[in-house]
C-alpha positions as CSV (number, residue, x, y, z in Angstrom):
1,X,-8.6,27.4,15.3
2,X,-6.7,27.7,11.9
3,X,-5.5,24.7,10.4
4,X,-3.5,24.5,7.7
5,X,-4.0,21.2,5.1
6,X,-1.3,20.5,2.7
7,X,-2.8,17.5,-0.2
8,X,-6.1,17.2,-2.3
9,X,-6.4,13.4,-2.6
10,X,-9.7,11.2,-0.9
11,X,-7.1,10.6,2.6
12,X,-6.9,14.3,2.5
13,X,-10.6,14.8,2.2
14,X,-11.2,12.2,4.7
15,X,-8.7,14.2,7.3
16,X,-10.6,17.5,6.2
17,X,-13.8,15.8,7.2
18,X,-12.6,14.8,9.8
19,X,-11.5,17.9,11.1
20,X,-14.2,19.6,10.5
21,X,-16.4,17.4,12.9
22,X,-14.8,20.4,15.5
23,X,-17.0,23.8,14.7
24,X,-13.8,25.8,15.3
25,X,-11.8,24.5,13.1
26,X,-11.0,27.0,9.9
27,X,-9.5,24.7,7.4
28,X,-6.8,26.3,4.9
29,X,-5.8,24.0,2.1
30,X,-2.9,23.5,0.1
31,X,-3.4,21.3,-2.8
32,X,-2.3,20.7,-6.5
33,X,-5.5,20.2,-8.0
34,X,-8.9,21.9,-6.9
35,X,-10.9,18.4,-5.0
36,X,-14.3,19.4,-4.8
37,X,-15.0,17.8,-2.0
38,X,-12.1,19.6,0.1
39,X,-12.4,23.1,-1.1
40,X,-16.0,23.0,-0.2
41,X,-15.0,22.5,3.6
42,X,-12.3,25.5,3.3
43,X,-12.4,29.1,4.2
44,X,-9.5,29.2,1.7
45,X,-7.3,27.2,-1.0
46,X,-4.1,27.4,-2.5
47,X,-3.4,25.9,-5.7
48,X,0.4,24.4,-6.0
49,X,2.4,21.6,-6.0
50,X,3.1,20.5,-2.2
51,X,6.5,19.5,-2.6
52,X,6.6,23.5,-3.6
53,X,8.5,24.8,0.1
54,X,8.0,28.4,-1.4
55,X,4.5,28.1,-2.0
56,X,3.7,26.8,1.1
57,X,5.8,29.2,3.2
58,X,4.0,31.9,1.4
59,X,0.3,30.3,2.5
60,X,1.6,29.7,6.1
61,X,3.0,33.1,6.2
62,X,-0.2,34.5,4.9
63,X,-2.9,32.3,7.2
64,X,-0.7,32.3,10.0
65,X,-2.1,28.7,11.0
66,X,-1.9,27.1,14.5
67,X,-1.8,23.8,13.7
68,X,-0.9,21.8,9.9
69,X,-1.5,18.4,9.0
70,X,0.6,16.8,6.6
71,X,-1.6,14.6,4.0
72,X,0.8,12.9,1.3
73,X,4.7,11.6,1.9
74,X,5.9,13.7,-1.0
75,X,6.3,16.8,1.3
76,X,7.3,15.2,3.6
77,X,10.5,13.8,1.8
78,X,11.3,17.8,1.1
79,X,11.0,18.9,4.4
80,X,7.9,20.5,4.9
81,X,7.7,19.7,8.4
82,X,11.0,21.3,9.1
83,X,10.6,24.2,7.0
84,X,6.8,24.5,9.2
85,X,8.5,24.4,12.6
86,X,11.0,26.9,11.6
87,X,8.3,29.3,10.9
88,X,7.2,28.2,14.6
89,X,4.1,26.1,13.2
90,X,3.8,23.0,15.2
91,X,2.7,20.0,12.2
92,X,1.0,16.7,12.4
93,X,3.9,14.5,10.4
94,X,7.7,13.5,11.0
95,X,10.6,15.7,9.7
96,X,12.4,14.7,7.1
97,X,14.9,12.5,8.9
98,X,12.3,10.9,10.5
99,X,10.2,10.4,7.5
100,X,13.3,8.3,5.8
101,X,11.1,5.2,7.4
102,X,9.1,5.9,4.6
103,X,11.1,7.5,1.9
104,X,14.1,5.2,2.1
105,X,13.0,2.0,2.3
106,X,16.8,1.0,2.5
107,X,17.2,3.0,6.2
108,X,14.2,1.0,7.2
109,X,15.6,-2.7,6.5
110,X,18.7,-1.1,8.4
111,X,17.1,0.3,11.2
112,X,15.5,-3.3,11.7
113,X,18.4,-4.8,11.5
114,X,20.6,-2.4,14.2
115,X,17.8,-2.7,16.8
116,X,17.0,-6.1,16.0
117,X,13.3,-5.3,15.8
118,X,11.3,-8.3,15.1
119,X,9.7,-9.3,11.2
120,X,12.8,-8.1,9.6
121,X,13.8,-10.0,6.4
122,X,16.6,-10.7,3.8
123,X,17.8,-7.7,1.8
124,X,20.2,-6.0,-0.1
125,X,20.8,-2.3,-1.5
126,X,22.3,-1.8,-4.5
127,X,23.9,1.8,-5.8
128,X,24.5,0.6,-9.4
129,X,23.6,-2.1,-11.7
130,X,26.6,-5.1,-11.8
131,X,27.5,-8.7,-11.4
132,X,26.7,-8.3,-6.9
133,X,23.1,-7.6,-7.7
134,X,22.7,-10.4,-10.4
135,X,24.4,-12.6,-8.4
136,X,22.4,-11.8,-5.5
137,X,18.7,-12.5,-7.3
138,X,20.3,-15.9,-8.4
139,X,21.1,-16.5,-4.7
140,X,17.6,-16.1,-3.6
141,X,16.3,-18.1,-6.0
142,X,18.7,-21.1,-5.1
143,X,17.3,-20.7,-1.3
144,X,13.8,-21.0,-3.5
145,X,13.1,-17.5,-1.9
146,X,11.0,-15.3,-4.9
147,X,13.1,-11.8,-5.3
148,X,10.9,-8.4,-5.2
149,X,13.0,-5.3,-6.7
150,X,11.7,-2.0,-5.7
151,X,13.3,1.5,-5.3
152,X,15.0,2.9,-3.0
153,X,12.6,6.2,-2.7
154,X,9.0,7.4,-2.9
155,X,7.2,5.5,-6.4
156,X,3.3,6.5,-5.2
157,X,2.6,2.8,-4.2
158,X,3.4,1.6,-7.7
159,X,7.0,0.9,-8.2
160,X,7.2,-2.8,-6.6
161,X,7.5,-6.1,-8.9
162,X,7.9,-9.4,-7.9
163,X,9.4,-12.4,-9.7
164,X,6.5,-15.0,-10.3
165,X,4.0,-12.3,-10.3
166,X,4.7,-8.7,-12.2
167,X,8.0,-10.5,-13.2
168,X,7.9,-13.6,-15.2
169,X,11.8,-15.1,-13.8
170,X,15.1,-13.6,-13.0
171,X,15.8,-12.2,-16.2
172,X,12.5,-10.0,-16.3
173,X,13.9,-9.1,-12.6
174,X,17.6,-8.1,-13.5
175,X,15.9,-6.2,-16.4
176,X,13.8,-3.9,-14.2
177,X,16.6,-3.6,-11.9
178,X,18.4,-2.3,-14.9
179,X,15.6,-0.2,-15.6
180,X,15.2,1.6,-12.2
181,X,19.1,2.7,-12.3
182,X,18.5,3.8,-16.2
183,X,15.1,5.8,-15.6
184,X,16.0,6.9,-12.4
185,X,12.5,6.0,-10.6
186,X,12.3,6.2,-6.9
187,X,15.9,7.9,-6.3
188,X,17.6,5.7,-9.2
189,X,18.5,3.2,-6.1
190,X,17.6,-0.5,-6.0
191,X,16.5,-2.7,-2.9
192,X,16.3,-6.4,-3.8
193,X,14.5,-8.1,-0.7
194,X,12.7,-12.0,0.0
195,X,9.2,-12.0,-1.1
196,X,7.2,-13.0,1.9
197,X,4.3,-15.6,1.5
198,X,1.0,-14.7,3.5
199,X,-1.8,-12.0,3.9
200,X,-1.3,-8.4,4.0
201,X,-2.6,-5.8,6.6
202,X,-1.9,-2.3,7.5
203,X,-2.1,-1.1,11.0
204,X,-2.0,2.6,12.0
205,X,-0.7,4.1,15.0
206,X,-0.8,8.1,16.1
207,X,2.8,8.7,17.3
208,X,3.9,11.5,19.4
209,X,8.0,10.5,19.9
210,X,7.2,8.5,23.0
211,X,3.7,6.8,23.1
212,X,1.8,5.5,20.2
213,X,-1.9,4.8,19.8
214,X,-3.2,1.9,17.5
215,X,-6.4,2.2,15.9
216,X,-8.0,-1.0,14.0
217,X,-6.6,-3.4,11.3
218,X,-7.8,-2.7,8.1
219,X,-7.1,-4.5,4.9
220,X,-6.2,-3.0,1.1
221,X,-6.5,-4.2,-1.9
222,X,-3.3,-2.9,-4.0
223,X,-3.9,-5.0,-7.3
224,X,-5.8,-3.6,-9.5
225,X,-8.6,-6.0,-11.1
226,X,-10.7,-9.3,-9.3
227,X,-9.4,-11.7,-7.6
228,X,-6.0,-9.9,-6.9
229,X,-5.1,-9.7,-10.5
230,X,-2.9,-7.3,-12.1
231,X,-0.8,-4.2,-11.4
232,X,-0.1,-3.2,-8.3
233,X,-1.9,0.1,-7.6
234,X,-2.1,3.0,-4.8
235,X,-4.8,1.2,-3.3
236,X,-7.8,0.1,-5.0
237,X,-9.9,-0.5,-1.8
238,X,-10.3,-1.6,1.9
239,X,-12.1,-3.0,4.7
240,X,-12.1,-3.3,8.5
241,X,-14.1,-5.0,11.1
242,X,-16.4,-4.0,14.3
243,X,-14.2,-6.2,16.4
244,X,-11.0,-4.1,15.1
245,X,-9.0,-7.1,13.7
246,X,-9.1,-8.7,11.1
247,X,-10.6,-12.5,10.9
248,X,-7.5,-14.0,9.6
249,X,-5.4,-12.7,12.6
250,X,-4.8,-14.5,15.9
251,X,-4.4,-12.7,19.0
252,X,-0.9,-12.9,19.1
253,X,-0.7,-11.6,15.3
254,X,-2.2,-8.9,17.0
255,X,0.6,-8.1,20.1
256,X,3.0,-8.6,17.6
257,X,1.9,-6.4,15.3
258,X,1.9,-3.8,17.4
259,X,4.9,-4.8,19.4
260,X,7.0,-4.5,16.0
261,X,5.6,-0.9,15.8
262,X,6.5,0.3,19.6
263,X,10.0,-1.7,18.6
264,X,10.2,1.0,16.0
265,X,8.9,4.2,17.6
266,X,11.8,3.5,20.0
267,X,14.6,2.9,17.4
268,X,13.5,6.1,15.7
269,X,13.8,8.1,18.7
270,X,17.3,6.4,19.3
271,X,18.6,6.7,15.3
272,X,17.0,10.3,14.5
273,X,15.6,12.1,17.8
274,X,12.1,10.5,17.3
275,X,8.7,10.4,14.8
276,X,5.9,12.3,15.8
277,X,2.5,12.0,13.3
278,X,0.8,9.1,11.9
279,X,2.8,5.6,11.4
280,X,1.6,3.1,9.1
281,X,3.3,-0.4,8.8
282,X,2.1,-2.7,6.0
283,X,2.2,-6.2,7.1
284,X,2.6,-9.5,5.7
285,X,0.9,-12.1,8.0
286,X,3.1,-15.3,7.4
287,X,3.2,-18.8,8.8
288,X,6.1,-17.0,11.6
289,X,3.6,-14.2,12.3
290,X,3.8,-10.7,10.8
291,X,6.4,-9.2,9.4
292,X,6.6,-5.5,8.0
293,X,7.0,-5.2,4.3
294,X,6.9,-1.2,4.6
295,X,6.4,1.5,6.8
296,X,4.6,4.4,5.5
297,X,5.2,8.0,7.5
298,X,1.6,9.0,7.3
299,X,-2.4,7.6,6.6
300,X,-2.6,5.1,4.5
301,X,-5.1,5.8,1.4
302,X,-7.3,4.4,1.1
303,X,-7.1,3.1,4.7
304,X,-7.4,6.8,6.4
305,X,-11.4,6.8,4.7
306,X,-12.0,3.2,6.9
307,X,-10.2,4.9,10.1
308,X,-11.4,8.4,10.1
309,X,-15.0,7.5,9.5
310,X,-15.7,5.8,12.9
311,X,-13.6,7.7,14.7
312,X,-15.2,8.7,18.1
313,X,-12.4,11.3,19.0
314,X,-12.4,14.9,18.1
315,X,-9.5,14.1,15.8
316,X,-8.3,18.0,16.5
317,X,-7.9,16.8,19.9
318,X,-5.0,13.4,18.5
319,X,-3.6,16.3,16.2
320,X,-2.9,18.5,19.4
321,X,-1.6,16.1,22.1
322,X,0.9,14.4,18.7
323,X,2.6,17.9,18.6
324,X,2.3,18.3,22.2
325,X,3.4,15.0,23.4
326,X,0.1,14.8,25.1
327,X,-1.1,11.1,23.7
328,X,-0.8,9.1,26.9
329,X,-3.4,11.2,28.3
330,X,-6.1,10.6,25.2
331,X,-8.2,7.5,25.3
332,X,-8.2,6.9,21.5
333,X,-11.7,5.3,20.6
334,X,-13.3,3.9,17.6
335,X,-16.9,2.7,17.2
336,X,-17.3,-0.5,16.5
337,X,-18.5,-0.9,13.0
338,X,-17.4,-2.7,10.0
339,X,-16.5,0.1,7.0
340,X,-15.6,-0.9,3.6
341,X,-14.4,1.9,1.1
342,X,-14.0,0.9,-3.1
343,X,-12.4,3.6,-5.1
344,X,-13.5,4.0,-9.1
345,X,-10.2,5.1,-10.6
346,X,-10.1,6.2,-14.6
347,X,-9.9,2.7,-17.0
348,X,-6.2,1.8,-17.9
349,X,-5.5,2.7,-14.6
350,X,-2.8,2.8,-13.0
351,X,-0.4,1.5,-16.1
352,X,-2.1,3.8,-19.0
353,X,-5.0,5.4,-17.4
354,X,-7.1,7.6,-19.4
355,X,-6.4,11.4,-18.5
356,X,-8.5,14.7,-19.0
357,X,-12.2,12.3,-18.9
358,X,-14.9,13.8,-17.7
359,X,-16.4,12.0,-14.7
360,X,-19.9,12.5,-13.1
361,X,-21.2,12.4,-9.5
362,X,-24.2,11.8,-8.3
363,X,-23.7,13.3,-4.6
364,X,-27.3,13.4,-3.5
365,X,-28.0,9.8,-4.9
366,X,-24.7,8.5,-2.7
367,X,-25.8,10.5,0.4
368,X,-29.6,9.0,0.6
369,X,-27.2,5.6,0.4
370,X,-25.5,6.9,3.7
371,X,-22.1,6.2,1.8
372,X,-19.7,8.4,2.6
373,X,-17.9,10.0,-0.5
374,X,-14.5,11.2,-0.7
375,X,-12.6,13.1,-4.0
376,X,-9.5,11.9,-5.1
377,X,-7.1,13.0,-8.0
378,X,-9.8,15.0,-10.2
379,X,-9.6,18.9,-11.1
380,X,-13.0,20.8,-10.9
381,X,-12.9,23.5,-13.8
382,X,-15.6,25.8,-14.3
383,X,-18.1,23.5,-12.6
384,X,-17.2,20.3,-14.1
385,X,-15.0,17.6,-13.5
386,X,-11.8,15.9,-14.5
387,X,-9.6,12.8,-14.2
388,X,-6.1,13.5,-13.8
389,X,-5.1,9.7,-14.4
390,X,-4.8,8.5,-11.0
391,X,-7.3,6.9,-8.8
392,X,-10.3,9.4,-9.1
393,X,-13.3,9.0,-6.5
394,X,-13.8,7.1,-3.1
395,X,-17.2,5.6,-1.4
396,X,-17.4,4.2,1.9
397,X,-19.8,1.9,3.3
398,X,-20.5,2.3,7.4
399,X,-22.5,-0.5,9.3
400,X,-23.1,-3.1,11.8
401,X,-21.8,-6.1,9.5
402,X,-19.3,-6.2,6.8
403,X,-22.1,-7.4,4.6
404,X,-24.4,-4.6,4.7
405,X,-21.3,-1.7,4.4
406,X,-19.9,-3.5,1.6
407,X,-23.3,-3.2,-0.2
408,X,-23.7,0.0,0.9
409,X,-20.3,1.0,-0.8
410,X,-21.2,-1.4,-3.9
411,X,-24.4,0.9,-4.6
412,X,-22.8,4.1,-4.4
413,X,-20.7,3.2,-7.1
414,X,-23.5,2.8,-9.6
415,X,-23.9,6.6,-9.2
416,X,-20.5,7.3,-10.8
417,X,-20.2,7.7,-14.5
418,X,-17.2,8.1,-16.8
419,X,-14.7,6.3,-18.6
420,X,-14.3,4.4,-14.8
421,X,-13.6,0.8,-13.3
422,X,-13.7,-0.6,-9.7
423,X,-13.2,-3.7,-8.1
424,X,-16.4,-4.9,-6.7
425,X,-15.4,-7.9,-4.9
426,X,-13.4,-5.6,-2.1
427,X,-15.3,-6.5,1.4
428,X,-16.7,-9.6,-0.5
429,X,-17.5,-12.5,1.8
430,X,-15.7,-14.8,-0.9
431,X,-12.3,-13.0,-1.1
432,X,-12.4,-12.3,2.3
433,X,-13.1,-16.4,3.0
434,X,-10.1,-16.6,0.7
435,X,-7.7,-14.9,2.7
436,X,-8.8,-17.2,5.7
437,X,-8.3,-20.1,4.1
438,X,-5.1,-19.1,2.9
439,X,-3.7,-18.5,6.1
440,X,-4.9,-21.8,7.3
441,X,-3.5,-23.8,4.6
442,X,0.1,-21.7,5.4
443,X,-0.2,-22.4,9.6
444,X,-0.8,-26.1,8.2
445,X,-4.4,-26.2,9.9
């Protein structure tokens, strides 16, 4: 069975692993810089940018695939998945309509708020920079509500700032505002929305336009230093639990949680004729229960390493009844381990990385570890390999307890050389405790 992979990150090498857990899968990739890891597992690469609709219409044309899996939201927000279909290739991801859950974070907040879908919140798009928006910040503020500004479109994960944290007051936040329209970052078009106090989690659900199937909470870590200081990032690490949930989370948190996603599998089959693919909600857990702070229209990464690695499905099988609207009949399973994964991204990372650095791997050393290790944004050139100034290698650590896979992942990382920086207290019993605590002290227990 030919499948066609379009990305080259660590979630696109977990998916390609995953894959190839099936001996008949032939994996063709499509990816902008040559990962290691992934062109190892192909019969065959392609080299291009994946927002680039000729180059992959060339590829498909050429492979003739059965079956393609979409890996990052950037193609998604051109269309790939259409322009796939037209050339009669069923794909694992939503078409672009579909995707806007992800790519316009402004049809999101709307679609919540014409289907009334639980865990919306307080919002406002704004076309241009002016006296409305101002005012609006200064509104929140007065309800002693903290503003976030964000674009409208895709950023990679990075383009978010709140006022108290990334943004010292109101003037910083009208600056950025300011900024956003000037630069034109995410689409040039601002959201201003509450800033929700709480935990975050993601949860993942495999959608086929009618039935969706969850797979366990997982945890990221999106700033980039200890103790949740510093820049947001892509994702600097995660964790998730043998029991599925996380130990923060109630029961209910859990039914609700999910309830808000089924709320929105139905409202996009209403608004834009349904999603089909991978849906990812990022959650804030608050004192009210959870509450989505933004969808995301395919695996989260780093969350897809935590997911894919105790998978018990043939995952070829959940890419084959998504396209054919078969998921009712699958009995999604996981095992049930704890996994943590850390990623070592390139120092300066991710506001003035270092580019071009050499890094070095030590895959035998992280193997007799039995971490798993996943390539993200480096370039292998004549046998050696390069940062490209995002987040740059992944390890994962599979076991009974969160304990001993958090070690394991710790370990690996020692085997990992370059001008490189991780966050070793991801999967750490003390931040972890901290996030329970904090959720006690907001439910007033």
């Amino acid at each position: 069975m030919k499948i066609l992979l379009i990305g080259g990150g660590a979630r696109e090498s977990a998916i390609a692993h995953a894959l190839k857990k099936n001996e008949d899968v032939e994996l063709y990739t499509l990816m902008k810089n040559k990962n290691p890891g992934i062109a190892r597992l192909s019969k065959e690469i392609k080299l291009a940018k994946e927002t680039d609709l000729d180059a992959v219409k060339e590829f498909a044309e050429k492979i003739n695939p059965d079956l393609a899996v979409i890996g990052p939201e950037a193609p998604l927000d051109v269309g790939v998945v259409d322009l796939l279909e037209d050339l009669g290739i069923p794909a694992v991801g939503p078409k672009k309509l579909a995707a806007q859950i992800e790519t316009n974070k402004e049809f999101m907040r709307n679609l919540f708020k014409k289907y009334d879908i639980k865990g919306s919140l307080i919002y406002k798009a704004f076309e241009e920079y002016g006296e409305e928006l101002e005012s609006f910040i200064d509104e929140l503020t007065e309800k002693g509500i903290k503003a976030v500004v964000k674009p409208v479109g895709l950023t990679g994960g990075k383009g978010v700032k709140v006022v108290g944290e990334q943004l010292k007051d109101n003037e910083e936040a009208k600056k950025y505002a300011k900024e956003i329209f000037e630069t034109g970052l995410g689409g040039g078009k601002v959201l201003i929305e509450e800033k929700l106090e709480g935990v975050e989690f993601t949860l993942h659900g495999f959608v086929d336009i009618d039935n969706i199937k969850f797979t366990p909470f997982v945890q990221d870590h999106p700033h980039a230093f200890e103790g949740d200081e510093g820049s947001i990032t892509g994702g600097m690490g995660s964790y998730s639990c043998p029991d599925h949930k996380l130990p923060f989370m109630t029961e209910e948190d859990v039914e609700m949680a999910k309830e808000i996603m089924e709320e929105t599998v139905k409202a996009l089959k209403k608004e834009v004729g349904g999603y089909k693919g991978i849906l990812y909600g990022q959650f804030m857990l608050t004192k009210d229960g959870p509450k989505i702070i933004e969808y995301n229209a395919r695996f989260g990464d780093p969350e897809a390493m935590n997911l894919l690695a105790i998978l018990k499905n043939d995952f070829l099988e959940i890419c084959e009844a998504i396209v054919n609207k078969k998921l009712k009949d699958v009995d999604v399973e996981f095992e049930n381990k704890a996994t943590v994964c850390k990623y070592v991204v390139p120092k300066g990372y991710p506001d003035n990385p270092v580019k071009g650095e050499p890094i070095s791997v030590d895959e035998e050393a992280i193997k007799k570890l039995g971490a798993i290790l996943h390539y993200a944004s480096v370039n292998e050139e004549d046998g050696n390999l390069y940062m490209t100034g995002s987040r740059a290698v992944a390890v994962v650590g599979v076991a009974d307890t969160i304990e001993e896979a958090e070690k394991i992942a710790e370990e690996a990382t020692k085997y990992i050389k370059g001008e490189v920086y991780h966050r070793s207290d991801i999967g750490k019993k003390e931040l972890i405790r901290k996030r329970i605590e904090k959720m006690k002290q907001l439910r007033g227990e």
